[in-house]
Biopython code that builds the backbone (N, CA, C, O; Angstrom):
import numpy as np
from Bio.PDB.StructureBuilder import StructureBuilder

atoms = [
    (1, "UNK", "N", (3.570, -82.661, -117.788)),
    (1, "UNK", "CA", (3.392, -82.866, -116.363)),
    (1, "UNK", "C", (4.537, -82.234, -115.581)),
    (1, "UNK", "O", (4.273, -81.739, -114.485)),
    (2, "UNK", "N", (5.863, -82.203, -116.076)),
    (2, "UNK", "CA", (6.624, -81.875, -115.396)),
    (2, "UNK", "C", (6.853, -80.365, -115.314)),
    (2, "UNK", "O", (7.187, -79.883, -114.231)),
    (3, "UNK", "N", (6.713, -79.688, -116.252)),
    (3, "UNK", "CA", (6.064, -78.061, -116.403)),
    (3, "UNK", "C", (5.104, -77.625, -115.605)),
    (3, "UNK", "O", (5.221, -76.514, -115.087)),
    (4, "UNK", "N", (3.775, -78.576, -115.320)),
    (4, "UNK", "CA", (3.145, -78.463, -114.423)),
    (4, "UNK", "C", (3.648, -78.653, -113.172)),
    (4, "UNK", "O", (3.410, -77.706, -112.423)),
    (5, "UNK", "N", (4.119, -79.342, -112.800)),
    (5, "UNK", "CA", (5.226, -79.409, -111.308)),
    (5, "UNK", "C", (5.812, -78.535, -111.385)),
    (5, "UNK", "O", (5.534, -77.882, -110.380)),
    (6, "UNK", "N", (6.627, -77.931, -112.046)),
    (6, "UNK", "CA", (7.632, -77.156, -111.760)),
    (6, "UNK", "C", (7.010, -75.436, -111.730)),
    (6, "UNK", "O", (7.681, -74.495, -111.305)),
    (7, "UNK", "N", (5.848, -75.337, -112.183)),
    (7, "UNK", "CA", (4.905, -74.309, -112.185)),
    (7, "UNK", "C", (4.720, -73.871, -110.580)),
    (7, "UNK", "O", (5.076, -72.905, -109.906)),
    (8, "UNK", "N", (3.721, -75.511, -110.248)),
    (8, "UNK", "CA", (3.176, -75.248, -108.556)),
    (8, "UNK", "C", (4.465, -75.287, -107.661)),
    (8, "UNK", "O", (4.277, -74.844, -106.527)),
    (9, "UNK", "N", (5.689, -75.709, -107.926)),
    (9, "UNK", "CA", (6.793, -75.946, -107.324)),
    (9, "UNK", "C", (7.022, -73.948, -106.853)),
    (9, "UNK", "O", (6.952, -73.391, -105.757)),
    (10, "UNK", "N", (7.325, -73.334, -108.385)),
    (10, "UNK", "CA", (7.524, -71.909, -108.030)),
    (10, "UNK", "C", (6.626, -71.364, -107.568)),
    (10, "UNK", "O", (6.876, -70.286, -107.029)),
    (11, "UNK", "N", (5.167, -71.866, -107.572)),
    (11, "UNK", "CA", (4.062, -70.639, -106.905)),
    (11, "UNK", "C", (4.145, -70.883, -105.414)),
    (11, "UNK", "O", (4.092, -69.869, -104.718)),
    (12, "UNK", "N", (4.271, -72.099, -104.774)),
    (12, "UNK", "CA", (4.863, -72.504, -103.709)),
    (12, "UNK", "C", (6.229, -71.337, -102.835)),
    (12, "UNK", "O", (6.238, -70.492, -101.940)),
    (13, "UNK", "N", (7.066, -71.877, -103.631)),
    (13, "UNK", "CA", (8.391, -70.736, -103.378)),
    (13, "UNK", "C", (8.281, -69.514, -103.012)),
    (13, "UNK", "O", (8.772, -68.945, -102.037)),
    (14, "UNK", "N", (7.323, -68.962, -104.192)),
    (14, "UNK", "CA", (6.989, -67.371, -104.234)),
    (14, "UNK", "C", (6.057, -67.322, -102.660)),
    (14, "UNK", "O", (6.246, -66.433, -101.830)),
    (15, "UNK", "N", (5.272, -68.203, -102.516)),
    (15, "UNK", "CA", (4.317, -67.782, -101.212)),
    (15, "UNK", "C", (5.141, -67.782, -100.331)),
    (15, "UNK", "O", (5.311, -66.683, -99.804)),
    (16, "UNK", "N", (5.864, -68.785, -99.873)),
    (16, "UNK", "CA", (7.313, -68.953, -98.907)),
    (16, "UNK", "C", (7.661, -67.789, -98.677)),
    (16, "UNK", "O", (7.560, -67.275, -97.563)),
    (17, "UNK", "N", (8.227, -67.074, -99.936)),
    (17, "UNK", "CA", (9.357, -66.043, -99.691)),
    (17, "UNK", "C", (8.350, -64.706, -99.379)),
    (17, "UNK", "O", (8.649, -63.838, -98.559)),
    (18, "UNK", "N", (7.489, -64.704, -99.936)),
    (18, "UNK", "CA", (6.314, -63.599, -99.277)),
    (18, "UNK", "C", (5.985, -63.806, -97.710)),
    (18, "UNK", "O", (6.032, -62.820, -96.974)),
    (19, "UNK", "N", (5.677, -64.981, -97.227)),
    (19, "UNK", "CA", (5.319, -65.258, -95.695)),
    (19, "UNK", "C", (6.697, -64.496, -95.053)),
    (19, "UNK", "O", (6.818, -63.495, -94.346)),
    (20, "UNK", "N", (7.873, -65.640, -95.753)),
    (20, "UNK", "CA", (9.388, -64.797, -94.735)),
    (20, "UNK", "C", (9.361, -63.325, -94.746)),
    (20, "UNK", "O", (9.468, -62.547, -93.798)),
    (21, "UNK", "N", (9.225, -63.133, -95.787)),
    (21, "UNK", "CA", (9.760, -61.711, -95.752)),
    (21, "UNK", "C", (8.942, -60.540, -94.817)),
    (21, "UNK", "O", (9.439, -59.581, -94.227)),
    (22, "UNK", "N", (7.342, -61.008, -94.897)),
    (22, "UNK", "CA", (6.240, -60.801, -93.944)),
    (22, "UNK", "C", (7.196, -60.613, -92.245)),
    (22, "UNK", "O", (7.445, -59.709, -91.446)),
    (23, "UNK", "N", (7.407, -61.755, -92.362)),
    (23, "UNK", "CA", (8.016, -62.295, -90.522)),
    (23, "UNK", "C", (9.364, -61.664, -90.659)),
    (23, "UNK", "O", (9.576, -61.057, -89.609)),
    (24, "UNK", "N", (10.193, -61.557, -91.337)),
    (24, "UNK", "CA", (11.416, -60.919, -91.725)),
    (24, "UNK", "C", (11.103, -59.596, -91.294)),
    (24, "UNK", "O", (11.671, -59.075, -90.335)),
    (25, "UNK", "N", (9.879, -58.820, -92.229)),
    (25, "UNK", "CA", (9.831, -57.525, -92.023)),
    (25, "UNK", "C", (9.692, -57.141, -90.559)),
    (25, "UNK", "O", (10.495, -56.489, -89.890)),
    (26, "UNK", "N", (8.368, -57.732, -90.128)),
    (26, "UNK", "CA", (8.176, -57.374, -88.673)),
    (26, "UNK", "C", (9.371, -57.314, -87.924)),
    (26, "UNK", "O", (9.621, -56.291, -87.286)),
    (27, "UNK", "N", (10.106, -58.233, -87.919)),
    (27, "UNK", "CA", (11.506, -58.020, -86.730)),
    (27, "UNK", "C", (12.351, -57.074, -87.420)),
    (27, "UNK", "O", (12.635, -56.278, -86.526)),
    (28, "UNK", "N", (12.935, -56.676, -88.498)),
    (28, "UNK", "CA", (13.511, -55.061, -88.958)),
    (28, "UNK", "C", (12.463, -54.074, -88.289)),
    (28, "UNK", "O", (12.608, -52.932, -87.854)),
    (29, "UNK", "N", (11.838, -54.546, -88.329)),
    (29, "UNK", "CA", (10.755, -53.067, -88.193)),
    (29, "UNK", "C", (10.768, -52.907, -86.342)),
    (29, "UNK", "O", (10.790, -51.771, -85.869)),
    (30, "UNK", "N", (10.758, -53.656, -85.775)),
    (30, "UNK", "CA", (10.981, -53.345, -83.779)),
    (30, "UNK", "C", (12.106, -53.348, -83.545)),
    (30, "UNK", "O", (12.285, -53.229, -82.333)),
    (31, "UNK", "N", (13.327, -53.454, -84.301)),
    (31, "UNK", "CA", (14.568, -53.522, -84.004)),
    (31, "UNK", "C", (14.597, -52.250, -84.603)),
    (31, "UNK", "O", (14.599, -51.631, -83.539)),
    (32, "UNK", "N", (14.621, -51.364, -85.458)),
    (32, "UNK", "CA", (15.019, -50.430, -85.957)),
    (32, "UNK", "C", (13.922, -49.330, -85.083)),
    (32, "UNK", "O", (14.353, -48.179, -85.022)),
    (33, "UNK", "N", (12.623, -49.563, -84.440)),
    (33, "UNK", "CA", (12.433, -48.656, -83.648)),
    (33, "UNK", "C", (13.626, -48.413, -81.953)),
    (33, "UNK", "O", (13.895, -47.446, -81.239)),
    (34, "UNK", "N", (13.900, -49.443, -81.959)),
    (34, "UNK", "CA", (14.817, -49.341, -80.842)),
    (34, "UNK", "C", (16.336, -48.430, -81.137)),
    (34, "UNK", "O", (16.953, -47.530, -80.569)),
    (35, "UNK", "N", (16.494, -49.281, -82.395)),
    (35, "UNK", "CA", (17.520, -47.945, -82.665)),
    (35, "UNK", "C", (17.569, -46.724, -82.821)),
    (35, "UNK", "O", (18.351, -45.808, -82.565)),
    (36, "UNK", "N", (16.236, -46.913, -83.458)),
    (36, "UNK", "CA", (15.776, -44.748, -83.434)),
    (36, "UNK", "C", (15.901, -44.389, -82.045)),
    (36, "UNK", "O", (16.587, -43.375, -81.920)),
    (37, "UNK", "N", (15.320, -45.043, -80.542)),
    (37, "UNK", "CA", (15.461, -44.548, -79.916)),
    (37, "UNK", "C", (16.872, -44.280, -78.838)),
    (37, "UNK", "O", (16.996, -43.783, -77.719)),
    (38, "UNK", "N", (17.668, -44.799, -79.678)),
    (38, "UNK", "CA", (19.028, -44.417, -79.302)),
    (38, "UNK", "C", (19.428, -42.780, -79.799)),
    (38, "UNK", "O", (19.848, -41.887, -79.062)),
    (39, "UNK", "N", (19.202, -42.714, -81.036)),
    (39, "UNK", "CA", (19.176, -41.378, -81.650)),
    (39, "UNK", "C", (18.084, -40.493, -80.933)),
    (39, "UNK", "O", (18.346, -39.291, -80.970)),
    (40, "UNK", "N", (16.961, -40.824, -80.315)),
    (40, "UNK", "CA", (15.894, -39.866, -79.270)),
    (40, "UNK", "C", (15.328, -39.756, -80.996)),
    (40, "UNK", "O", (15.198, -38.642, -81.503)),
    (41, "UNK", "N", (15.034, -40.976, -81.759)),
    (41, "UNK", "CA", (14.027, -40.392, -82.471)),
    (41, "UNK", "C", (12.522, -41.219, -82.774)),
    (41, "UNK", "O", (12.388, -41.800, -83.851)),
    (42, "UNK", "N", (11.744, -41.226, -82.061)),
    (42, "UNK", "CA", (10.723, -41.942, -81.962)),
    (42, "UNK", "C", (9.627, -41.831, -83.024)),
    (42, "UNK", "O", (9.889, -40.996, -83.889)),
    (43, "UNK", "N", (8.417, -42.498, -83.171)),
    (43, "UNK", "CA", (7.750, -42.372, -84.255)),
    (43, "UNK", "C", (6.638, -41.473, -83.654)),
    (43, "UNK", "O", (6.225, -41.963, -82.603)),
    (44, "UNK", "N", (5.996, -40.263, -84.002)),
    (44, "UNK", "CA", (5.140, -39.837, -83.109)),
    (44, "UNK", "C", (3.923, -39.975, -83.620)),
    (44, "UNK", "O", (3.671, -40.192, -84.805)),
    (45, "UNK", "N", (2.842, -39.800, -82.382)),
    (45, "UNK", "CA", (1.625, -40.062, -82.859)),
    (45, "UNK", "C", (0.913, -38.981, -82.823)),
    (45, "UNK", "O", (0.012, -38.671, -83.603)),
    (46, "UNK", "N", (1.435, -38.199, -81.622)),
    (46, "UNK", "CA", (0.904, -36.076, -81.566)),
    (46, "UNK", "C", (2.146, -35.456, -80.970)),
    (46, "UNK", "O", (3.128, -36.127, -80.653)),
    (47, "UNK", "N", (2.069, -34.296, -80.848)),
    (47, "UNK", "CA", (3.279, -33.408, -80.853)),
    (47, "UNK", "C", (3.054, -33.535, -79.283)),
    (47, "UNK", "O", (3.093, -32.473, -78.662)),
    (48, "UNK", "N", (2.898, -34.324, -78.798)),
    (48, "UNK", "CA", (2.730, -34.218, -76.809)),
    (48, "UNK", "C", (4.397, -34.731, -76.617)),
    (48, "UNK", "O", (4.877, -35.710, -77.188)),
    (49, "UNK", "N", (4.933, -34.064, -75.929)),
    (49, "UNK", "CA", (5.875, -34.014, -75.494)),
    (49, "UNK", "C", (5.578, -35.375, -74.235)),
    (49, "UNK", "O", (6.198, -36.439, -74.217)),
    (50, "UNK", "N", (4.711, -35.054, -73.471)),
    (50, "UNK", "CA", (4.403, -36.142, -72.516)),
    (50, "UNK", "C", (4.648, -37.520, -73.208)),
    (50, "UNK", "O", (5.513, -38.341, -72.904)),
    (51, "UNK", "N", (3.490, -37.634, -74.439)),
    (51, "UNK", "CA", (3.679, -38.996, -75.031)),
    (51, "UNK", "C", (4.645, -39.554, -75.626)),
    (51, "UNK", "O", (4.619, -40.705, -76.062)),
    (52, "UNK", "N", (5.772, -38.624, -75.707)),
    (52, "UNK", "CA", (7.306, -39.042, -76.572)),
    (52, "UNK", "C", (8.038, -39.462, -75.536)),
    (52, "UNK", "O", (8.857, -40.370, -75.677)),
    (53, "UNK", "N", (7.896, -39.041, -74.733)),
    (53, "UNK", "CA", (8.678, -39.212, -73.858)),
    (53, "UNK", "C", (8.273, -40.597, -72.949)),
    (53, "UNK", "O", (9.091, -41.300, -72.356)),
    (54, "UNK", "N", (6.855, -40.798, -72.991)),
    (54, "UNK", "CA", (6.520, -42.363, -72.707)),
    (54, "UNK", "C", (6.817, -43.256, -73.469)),
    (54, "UNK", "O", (7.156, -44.422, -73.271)),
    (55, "UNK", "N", (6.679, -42.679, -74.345)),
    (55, "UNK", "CA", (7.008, -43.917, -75.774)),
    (55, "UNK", "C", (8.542, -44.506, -75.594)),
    (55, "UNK", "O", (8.761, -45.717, -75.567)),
    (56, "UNK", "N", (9.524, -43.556, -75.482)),
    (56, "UNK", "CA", (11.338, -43.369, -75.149)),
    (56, "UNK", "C", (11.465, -44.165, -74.099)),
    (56, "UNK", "O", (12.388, -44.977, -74.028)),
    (57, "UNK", "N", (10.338, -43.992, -72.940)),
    (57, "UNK", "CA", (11.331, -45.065, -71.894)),
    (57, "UNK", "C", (10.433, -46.075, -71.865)),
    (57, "UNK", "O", (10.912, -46.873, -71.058)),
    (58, "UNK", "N", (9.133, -46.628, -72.381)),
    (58, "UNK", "CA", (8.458, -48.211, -72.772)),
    (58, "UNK", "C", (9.673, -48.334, -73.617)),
    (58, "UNK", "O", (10.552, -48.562, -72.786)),
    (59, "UNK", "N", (10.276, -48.313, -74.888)),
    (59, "UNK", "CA", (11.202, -48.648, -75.556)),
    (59, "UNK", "C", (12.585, -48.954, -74.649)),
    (59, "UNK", "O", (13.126, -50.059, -74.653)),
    (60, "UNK", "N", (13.053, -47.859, -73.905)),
    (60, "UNK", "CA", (14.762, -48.181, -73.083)),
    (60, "UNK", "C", (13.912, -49.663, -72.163)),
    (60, "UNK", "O", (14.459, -50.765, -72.113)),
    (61, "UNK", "N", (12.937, -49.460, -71.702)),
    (61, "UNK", "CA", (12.395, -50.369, -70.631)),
    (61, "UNK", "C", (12.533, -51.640, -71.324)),
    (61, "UNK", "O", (12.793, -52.615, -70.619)),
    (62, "UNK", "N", (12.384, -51.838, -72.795)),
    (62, "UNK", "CA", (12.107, -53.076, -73.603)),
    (62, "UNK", "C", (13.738, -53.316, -73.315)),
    (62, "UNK", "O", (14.031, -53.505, -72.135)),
    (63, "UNK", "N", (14.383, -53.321, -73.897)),
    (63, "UNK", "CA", (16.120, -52.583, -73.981)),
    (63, "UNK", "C", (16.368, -53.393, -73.228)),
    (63, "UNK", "O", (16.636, -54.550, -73.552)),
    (64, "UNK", "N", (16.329, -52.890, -71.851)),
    (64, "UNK", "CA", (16.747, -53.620, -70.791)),
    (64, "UNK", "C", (16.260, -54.811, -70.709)),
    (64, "UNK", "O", (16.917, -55.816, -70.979)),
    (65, "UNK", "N", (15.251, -54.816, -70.390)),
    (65, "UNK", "CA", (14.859, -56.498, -70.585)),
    (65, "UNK", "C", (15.319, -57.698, -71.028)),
    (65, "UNK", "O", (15.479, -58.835, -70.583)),
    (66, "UNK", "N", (15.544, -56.883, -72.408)),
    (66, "UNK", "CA", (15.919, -58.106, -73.225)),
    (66, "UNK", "C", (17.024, -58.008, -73.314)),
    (66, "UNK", "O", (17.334, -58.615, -74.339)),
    (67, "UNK", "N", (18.059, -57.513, -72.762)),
    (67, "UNK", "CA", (18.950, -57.889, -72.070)),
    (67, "UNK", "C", (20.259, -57.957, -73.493)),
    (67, "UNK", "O", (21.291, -58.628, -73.466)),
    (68, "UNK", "N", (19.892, -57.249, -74.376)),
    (68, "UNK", "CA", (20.494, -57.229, -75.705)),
    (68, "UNK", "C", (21.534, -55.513, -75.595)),
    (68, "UNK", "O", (21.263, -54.380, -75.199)),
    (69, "UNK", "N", (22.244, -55.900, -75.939)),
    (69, "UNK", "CA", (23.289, -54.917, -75.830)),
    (69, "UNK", "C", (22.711, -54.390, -77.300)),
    (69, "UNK", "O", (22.285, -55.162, -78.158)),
    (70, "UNK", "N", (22.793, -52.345, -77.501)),
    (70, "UNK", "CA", (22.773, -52.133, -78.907)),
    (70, "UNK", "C", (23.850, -52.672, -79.976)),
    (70, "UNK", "O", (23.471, -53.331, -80.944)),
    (71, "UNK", "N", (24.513, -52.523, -79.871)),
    (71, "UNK", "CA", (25.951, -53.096, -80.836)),
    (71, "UNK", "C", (25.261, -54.538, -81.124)),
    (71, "UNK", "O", (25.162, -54.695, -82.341)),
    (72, "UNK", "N", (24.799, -55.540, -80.453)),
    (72, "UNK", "CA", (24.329, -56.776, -80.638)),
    (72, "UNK", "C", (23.113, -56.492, -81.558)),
    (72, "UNK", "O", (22.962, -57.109, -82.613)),
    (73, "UNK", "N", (22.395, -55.697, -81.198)),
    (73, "UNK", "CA", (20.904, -55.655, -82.219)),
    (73, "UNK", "C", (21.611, -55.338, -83.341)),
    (73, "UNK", "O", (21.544, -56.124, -84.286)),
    (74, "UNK", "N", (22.517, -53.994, -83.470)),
    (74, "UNK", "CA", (23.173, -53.469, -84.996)),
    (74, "UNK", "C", (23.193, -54.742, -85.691)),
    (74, "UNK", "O", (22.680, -54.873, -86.803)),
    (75, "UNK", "N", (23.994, -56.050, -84.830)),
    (75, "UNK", "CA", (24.884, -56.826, -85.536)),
    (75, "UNK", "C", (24.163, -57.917, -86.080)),
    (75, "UNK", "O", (24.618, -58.557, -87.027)),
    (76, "UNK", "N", (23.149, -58.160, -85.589)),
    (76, "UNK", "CA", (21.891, -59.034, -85.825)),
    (76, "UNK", "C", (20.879, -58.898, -87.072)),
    (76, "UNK", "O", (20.348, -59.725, -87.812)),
    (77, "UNK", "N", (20.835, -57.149, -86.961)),
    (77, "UNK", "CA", (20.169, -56.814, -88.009)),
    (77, "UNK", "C", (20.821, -56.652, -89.145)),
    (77, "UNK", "O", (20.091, -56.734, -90.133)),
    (78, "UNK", "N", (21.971, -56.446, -89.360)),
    (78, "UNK", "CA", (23.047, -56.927, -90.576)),
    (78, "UNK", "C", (22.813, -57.827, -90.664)),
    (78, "UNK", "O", (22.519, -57.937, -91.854)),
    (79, "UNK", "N", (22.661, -59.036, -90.063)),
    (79, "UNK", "CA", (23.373, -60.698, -90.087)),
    (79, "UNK", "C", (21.697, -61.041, -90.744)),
    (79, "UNK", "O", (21.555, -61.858, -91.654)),
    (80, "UNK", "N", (20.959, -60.575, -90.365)),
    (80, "UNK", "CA", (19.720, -61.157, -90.639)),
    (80, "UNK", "C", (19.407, -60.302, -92.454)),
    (80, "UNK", "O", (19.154, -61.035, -93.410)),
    (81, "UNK", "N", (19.446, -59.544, -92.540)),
    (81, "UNK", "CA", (19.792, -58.690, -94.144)),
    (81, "UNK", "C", (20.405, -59.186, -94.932)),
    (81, "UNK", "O", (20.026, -59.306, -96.097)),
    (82, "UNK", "N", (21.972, -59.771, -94.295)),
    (82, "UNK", "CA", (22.783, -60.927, -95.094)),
    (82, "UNK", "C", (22.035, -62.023, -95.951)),
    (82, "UNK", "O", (22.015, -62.424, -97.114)),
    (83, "UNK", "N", (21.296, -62.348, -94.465)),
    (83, "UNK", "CA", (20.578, -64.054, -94.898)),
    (83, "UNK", "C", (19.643, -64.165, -95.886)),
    (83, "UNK", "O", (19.560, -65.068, -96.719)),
    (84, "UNK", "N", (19.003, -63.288, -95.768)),
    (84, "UNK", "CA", (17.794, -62.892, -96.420)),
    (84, "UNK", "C", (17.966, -62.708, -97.555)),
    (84, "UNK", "O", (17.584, -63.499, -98.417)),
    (85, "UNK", "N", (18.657, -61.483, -97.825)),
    (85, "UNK", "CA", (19.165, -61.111, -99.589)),
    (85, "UNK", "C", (19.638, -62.035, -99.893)),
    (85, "UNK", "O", (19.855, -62.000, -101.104)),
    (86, "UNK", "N", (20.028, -63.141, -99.340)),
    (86, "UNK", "CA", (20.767, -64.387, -100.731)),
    (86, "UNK", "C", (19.504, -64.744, -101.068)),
    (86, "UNK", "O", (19.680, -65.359, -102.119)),
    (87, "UNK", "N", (18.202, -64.749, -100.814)),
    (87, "UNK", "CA", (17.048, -65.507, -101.387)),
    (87, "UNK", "C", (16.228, -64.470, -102.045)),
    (87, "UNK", "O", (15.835, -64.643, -103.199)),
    (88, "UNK", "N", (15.923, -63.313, -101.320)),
    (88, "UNK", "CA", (15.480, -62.136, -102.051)),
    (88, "UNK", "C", (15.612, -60.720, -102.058)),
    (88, "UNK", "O", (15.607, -60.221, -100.933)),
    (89, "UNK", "N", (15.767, -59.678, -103.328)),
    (89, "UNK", "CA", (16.336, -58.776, -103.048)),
    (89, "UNK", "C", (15.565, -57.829, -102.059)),
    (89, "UNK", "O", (14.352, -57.771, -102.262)),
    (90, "UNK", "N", (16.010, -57.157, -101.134)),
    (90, "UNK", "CA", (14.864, -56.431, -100.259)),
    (90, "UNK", "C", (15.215, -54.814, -100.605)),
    (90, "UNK", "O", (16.080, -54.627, -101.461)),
    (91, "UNK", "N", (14.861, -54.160, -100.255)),
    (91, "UNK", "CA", (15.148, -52.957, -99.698)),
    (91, "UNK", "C", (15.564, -52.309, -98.518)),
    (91, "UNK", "O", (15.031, -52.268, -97.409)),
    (92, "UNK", "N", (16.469, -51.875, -98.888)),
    (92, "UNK", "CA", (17.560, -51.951, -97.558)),
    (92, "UNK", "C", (17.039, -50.465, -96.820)),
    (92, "UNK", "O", (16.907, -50.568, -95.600)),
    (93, "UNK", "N", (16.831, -49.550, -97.210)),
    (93, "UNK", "CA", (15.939, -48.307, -96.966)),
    (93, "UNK", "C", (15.319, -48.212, -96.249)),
    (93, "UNK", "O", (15.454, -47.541, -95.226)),
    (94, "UNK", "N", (14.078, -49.135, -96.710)),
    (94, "UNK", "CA", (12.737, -49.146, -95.957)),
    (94, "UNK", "C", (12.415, -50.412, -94.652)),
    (94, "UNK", "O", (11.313, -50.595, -94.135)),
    (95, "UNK", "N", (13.609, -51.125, -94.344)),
    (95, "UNK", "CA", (13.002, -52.182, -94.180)),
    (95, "UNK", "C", (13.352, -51.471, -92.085)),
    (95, "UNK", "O", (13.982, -50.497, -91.675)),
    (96, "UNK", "N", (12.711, -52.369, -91.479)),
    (96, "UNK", "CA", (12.192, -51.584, -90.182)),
    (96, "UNK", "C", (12.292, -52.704, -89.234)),
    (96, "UNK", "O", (11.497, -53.609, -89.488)),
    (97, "UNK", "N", (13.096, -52.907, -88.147)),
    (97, "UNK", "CA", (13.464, -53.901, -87.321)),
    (97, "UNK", "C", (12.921, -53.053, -85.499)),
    (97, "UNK", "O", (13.032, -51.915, -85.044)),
    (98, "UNK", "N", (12.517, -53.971, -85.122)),
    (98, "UNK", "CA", (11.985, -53.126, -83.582)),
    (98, "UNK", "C", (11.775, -54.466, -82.400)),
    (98, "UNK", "O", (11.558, -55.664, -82.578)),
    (99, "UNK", "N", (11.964, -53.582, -81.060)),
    (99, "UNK", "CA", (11.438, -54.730, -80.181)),
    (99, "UNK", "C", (10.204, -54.633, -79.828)),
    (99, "UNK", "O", (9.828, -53.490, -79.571)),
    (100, "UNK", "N", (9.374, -55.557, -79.722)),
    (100, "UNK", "CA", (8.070, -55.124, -79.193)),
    (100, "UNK", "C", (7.678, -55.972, -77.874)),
    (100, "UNK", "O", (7.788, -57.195, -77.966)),
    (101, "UNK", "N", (7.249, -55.444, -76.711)),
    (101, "UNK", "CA", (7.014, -55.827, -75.561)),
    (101, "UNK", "C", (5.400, -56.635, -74.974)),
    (101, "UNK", "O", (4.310, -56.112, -74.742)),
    (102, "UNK", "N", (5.877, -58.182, -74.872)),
    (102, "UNK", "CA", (4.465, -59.105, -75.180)),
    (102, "UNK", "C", (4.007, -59.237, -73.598)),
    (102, "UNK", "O", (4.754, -58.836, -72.705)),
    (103, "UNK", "N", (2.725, -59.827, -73.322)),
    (103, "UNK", "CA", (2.205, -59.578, -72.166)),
    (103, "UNK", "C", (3.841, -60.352, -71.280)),
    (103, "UNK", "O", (4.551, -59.501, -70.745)),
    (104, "UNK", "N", (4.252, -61.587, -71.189)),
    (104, "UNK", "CA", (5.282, -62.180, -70.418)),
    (104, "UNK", "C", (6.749, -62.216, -71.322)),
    (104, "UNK", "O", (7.760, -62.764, -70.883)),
    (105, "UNK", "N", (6.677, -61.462, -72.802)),
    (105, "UNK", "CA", (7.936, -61.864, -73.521)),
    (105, "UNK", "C", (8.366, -60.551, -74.089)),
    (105, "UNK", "O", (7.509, -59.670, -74.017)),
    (106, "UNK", "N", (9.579, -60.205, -74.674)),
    (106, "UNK", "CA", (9.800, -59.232, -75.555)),
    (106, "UNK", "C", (9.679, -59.989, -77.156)),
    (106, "UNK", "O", (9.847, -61.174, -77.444)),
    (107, "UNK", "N", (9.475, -59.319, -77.668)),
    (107, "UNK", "CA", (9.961, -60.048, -79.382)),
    (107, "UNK", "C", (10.424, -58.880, -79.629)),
    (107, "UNK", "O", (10.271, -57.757, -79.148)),
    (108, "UNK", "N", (11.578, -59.770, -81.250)),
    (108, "UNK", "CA", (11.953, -59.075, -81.861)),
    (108, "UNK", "C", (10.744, -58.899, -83.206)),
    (108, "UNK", "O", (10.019, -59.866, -83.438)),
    (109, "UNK", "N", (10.568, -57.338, -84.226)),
    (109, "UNK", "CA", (9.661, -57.792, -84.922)),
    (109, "UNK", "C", (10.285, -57.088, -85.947)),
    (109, "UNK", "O", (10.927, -56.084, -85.636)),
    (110, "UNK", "N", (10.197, -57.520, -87.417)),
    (110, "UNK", "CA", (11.310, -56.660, -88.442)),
    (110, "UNK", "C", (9.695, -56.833, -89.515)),
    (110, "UNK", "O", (8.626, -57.437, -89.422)),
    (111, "UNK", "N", (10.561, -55.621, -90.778)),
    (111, "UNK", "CA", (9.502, -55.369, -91.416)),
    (111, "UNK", "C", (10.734, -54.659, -92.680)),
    (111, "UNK", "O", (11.307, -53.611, -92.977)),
    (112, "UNK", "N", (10.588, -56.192, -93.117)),
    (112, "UNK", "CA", (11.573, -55.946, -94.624)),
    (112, "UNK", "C", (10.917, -56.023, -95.835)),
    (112, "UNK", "O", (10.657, -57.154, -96.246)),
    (113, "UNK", "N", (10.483, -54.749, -96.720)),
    (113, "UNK", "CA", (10.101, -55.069, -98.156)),
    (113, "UNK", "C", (10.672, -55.617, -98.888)),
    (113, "UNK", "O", (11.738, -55.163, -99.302)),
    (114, "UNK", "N", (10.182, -56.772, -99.307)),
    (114, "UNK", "CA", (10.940, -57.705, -100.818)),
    (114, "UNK", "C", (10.463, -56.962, -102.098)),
    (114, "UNK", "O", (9.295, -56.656, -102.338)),
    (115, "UNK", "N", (11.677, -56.689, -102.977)),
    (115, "UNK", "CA", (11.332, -56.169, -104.309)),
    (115, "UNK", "C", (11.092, -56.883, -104.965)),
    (115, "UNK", "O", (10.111, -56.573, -105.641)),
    (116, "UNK", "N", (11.853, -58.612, -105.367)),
    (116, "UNK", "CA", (11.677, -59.483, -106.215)),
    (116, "UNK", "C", (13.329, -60.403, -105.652)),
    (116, "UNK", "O", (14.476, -60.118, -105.310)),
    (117, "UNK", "N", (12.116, -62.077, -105.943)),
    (117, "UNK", "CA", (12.578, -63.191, -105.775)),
    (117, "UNK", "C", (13.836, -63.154, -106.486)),
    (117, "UNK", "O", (13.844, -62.672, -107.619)),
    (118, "UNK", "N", (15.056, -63.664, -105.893)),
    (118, "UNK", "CA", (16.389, -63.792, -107.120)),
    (118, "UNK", "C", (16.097, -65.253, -107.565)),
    (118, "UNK", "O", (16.793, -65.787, -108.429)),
]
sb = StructureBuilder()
sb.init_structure("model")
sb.init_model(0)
sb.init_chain("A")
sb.init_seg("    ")
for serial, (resi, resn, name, xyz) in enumerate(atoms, 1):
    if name == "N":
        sb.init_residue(resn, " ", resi, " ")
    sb.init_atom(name, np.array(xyz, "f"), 0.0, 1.0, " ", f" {name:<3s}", serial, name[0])
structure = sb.get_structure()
């Protein structure tokens, strides 16, 4: 019985750390588009110069809003990478932090791949 507990105990865990890392990822993933657009490097969808350039200031426009200094997002998105890797290893590479702009709110939305539970 207690093998059996301790079975559903870890399949439990494992779903946990899959959901976080889900919600984890999304906010790497809108935070790290904001930082690209510090570098002027946006994700494109066609070579329209028009549309890059909309995309660049909906993004500075988010920026402002939220009222987040860049140096503060850098430092956030470290701090949040910290937290995370003590529970699972991610990939530090791929993982994708961005702001995304809601009908009355900004969010933050990250998008961290987990390789495996420590």
């Amino acid at each position: 019985m207690k093998l059996l507990d301790k079975t559903i105990s870890e399949i439990k865990n494992s779903k946990l750390n899959e959901r976080l890392g889900e919600m984890v990822g999304d906010i790497v993933s809108k935070f790290n588009e904001v930082l690209a657009t510090n570098n002027v490097t946006v994700k494109k969808t066609s070579f329209n110069s028009k549309n890059d350039a909309s995309n660049r200031l909906k993004l500075v426009l988010m920026h402002d809003r939220s009222k987040i200094a860049p140096g503060t997002l850098e430092k956030m998105r470290d701090e949040l990478v910290d937290v995370i890797s003590r529970y699972v290893e991610i990939d530090r590479d791929a993982l994708d932090l961005n702001l995304e702009d809601g009908s009355n709110t900004i969010a933050l939305v990250a998008n961290i791949p987990i390789l495996r539970s420590k």
